[in-house]
MARDO-997773 format. One record per residue (C-alpha): residue number from 1; x, y, z. Coordinates in nm, 3 decimals. Each point is the difference from the previous one (the first is absolute). Layout:
% residues N
{k NUM | xx X | yy Y | zz Z}
...
END
This chain:
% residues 198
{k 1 | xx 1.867 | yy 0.159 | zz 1.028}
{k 2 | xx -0.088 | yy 0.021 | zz -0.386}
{k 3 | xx 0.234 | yy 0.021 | zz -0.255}
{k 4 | xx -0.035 | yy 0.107 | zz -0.372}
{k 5 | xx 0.009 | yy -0.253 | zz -0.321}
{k 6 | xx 0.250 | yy 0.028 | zz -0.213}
{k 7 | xx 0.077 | yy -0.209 | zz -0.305}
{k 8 | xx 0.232 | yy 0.076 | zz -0.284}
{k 9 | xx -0.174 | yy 0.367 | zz 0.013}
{k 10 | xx -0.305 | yy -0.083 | zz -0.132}
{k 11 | xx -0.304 | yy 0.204 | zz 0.111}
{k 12 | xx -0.225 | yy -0.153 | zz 0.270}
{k 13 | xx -0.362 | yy -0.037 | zz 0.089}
{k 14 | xx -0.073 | yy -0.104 | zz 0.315}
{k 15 | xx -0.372 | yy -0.170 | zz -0.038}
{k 16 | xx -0.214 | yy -0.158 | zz 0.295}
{k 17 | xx -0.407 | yy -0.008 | zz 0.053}
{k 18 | xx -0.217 | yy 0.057 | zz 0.293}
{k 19 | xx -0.367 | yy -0.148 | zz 0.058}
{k 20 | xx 0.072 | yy -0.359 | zz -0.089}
{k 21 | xx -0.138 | yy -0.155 | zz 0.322}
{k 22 | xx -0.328 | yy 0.219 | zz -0.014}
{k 23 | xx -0.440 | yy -0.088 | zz -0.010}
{k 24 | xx -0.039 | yy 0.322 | zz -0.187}
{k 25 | xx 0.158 | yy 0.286 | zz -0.255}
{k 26 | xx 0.242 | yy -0.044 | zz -0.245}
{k 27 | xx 0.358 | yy -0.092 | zz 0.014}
{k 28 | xx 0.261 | yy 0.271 | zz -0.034}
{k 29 | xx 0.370 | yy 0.014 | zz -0.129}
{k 30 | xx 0.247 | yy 0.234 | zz -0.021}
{k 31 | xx 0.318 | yy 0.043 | zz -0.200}
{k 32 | xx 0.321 | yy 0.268 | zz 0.105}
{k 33 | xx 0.301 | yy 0.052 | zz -0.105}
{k 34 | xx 0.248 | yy 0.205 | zz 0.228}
{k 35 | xx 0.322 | yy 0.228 | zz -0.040}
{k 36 | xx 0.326 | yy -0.186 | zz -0.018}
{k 37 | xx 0.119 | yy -0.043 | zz 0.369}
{k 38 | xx -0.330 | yy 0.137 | zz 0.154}
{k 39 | xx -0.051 | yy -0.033 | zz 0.382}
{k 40 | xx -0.290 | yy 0.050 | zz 0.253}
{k 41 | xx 0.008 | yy -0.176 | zz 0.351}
{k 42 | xx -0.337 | yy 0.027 | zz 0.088}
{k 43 | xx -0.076 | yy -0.166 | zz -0.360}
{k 44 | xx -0.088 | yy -0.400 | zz 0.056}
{k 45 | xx -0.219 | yy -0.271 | zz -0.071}
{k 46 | xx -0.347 | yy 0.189 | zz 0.043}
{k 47 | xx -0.132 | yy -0.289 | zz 0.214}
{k 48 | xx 0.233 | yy 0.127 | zz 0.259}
{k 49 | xx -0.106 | yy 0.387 | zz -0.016}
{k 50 | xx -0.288 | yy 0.202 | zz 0.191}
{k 51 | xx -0.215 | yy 0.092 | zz -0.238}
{k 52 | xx 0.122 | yy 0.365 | zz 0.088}
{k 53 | xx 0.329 | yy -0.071 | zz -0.129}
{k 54 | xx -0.125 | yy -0.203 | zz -0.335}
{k 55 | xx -0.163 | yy 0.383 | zz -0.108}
{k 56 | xx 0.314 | yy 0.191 | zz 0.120}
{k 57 | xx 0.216 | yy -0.263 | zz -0.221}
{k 58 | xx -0.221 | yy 0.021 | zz -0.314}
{k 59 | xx 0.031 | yy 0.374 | zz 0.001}
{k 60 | xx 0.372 | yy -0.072 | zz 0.014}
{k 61 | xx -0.014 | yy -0.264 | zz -0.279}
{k 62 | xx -0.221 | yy 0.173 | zz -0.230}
{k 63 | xx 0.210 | yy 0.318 | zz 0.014}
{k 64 | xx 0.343 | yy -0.171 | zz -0.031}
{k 65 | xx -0.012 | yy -0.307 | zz -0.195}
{k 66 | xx 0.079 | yy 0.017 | zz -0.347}
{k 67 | xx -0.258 | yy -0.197 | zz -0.143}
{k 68 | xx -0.370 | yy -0.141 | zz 0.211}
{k 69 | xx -0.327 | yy -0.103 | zz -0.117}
{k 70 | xx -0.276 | yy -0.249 | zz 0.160}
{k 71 | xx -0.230 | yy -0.242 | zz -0.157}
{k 72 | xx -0.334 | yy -0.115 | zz 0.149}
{k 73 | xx -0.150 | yy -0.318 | zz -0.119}
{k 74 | xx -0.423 | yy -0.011 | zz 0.076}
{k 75 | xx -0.178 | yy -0.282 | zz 0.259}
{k 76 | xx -0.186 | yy -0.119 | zz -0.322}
{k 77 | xx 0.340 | yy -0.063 | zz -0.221}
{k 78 | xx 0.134 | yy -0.189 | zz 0.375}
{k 79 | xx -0.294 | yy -0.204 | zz -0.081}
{k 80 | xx 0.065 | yy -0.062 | zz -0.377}
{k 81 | xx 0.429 | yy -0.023 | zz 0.031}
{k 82 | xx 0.025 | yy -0.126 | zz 0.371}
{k 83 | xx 0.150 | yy 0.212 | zz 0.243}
{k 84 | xx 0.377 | yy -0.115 | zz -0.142}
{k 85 | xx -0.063 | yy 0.150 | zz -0.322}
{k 86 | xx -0.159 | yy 0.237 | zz 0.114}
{k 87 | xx 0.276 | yy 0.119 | zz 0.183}
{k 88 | xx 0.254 | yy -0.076 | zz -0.303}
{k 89 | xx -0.228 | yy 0.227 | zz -0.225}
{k 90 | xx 0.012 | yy 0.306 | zz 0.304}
{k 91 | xx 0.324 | yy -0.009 | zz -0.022}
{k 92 | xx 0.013 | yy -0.014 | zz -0.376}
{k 93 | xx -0.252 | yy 0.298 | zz -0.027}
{k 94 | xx 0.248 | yy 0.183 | zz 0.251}
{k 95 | xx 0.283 | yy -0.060 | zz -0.252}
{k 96 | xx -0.206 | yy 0.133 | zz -0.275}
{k 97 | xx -0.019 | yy 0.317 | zz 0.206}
{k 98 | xx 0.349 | yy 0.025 | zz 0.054}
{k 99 | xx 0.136 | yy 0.378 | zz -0.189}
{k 100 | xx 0.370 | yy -0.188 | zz -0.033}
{k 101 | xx 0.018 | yy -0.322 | zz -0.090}
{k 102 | xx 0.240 | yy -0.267 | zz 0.214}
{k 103 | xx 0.279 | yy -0.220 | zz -0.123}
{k 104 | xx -0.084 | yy -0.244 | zz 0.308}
{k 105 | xx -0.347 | yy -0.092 | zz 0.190}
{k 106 | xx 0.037 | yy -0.069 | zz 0.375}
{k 107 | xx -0.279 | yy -0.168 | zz 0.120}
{k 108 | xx -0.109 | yy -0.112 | zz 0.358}
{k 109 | xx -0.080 | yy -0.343 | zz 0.027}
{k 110 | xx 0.077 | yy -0.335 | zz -0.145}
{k 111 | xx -0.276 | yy 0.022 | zz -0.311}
{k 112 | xx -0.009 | yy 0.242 | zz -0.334}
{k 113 | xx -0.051 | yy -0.016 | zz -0.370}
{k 114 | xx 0.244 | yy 0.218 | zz -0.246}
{k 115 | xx -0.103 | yy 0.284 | zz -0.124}
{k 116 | xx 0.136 | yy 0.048 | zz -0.333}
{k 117 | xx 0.370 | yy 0.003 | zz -0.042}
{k 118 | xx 0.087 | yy 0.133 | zz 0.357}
{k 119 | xx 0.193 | yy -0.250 | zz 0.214}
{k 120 | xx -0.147 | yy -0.080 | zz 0.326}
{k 121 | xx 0.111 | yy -0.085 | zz 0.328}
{k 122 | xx -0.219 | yy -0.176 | zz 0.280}
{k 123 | xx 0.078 | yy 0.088 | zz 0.371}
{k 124 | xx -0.226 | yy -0.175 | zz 0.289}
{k 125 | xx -0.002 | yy 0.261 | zz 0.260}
{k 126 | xx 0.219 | yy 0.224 | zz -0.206}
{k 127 | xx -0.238 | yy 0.302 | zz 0.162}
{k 128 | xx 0.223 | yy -0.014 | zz 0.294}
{k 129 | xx 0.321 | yy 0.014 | zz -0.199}
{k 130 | xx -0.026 | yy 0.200 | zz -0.256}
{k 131 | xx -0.086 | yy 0.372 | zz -0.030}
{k 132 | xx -0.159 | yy -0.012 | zz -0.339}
{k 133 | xx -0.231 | yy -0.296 | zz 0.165}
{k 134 | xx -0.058 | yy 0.192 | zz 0.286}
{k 135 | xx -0.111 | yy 0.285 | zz -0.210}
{k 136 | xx -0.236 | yy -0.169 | zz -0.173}
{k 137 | xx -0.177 | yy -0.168 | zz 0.264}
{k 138 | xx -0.025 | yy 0.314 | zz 0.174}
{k 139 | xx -0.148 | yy 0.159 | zz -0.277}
{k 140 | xx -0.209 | yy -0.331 | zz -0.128}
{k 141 | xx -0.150 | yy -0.021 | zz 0.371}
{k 142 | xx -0.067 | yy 0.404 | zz 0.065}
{k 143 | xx -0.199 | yy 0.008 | zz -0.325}
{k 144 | xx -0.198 | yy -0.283 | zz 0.065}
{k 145 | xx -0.104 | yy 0.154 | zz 0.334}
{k 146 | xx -0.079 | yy 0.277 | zz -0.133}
{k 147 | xx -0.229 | yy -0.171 | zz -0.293}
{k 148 | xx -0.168 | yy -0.196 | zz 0.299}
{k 149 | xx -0.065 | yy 0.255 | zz 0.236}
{k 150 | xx -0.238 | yy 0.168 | zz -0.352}
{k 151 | xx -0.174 | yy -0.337 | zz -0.032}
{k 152 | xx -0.062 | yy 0.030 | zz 0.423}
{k 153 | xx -0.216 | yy 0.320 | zz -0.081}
{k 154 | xx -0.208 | yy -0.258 | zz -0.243}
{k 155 | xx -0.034 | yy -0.261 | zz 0.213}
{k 156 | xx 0.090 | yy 0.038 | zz 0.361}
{k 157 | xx -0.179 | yy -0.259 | zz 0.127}
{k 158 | xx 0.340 | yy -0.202 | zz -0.015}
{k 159 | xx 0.262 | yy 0.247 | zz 0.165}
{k 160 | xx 0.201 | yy 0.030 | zz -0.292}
{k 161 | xx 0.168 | yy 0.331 | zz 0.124}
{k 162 | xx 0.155 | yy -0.224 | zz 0.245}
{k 163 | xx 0.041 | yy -0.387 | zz -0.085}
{k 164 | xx 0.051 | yy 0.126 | zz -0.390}
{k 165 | xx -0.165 | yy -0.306 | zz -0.097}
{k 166 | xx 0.213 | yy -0.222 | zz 0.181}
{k 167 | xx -0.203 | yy -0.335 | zz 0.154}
{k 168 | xx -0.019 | yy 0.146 | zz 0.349}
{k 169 | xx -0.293 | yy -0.127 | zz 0.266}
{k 170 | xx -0.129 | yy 0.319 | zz -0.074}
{k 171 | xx 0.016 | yy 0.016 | zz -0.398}
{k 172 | xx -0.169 | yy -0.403 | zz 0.079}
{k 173 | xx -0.249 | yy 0.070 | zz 0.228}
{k 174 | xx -0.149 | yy 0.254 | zz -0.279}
{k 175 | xx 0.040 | yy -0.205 | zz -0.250}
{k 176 | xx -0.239 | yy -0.259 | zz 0.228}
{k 177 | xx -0.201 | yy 0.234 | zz 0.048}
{k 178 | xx -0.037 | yy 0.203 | zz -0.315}
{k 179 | xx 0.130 | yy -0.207 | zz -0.294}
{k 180 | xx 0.238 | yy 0.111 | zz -0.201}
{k 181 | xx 0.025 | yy 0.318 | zz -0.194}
{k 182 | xx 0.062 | yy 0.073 | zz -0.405}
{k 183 | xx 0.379 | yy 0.051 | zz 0.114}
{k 184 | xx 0.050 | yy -0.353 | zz 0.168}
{k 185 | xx 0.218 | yy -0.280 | zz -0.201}
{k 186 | xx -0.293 | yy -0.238 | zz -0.050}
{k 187 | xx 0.304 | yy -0.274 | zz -0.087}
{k 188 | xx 0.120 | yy 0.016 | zz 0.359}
{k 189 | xx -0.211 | yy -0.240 | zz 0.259}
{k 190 | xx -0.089 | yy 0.203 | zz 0.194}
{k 191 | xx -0.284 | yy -0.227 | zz 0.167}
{k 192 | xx 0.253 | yy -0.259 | zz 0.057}
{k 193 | xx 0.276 | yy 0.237 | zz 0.146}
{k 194 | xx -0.281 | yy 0.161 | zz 0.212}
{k 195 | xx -0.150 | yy -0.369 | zz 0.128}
{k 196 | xx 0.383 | yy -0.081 | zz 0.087}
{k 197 | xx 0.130 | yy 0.331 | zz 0.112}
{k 198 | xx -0.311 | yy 0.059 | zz 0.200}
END
């Protein structure tokens, strides 16, 4: 069961990313902040949702949290930053979005780097305790499907409307046969991962 995160009443962003373990597309992030004492119990880590109940949820977020934004962060930058900072800067490009700004960052995970003067918290798996966490994965993940399934209709050789990028046989059997498109992370071995994976 999630709970909400309270501390000394300061205003909280839940932040977490989705795409990090992905050949291709960009890495997404999103940032919420929710009601005081907000509940939903169909609202959990988005890993553990149908993908049916990840697009009823963001509806739900979108509509009731106080603050949300998301921030993308291009296969090409992945390349320049590496995918950490590259998923530090998503996140930081959600915040930037953000209509209210937070007193307190929540962040999934074990790795961040301040932004500004906001105090930050790091929470490894804190998308299954958290609603604010929880939020933003949901909403960090749905978006990034939806950005994928557009790039499928540019290149569907790879099955992007389903794997989303993700280093599935099929998404690796393409790239064997195919090569890899503008949208792959050329700093990901890919040759290696497929000679070992295959």
């Amino acid at each position: 069961m999630l709970i909400n995160y309270n501390e000394n009443g300061l205003l909280v962003a839940g932040l977490d990313e989705a795409g990090r373990g992905c050949f291709a597309g960009p890495v997404f992030a999103a940032a919420v902040i929710l009601p005081a004492g907000y509940e939903n119990g169909m609202l959990d880590d988005s890993k553990k949702l149908s993908e049916k109940k990840r697009v009823l949820l963001r509806k739900e977020i979108e509509e009731h949290a106080m603050a949300w934004a998301v921030g993308a962060v291009s296969n090409q930058e992945i390349d320049e930053l590496n995918i950490l900072n590259a998923s530090i800067l998503a996140m930081h490009r959600a915040i930037n979005g953000l209509s209210t700004k937070p007193g307190l960052l929540l962040v999934d995970g074990n790795r961040f780097l301040p932004y500004g003067k906001i105090l930050h918290r790091c929470m490894v798996k804190g998308d299954a305790i958290y609603y604010c966490i929880a939020a933003a994965s949901i909403l960090a993940k749905t978006c990034r499907d939806d950005h994928m399934r557009a790039l499928h209709r540019e290149y569907p050789l790879y099955g992007w409307d389903v794997n989303k990028g993700y280093p599935t046989r099929q998404h690796r059997d393409a790239i064997s046969r195919h090569g890899i498109s503008p949208y792959h992370r050329k700093s990901f071995n890919m040759n290696e991962q497929l000679r070992i994976d295959l």
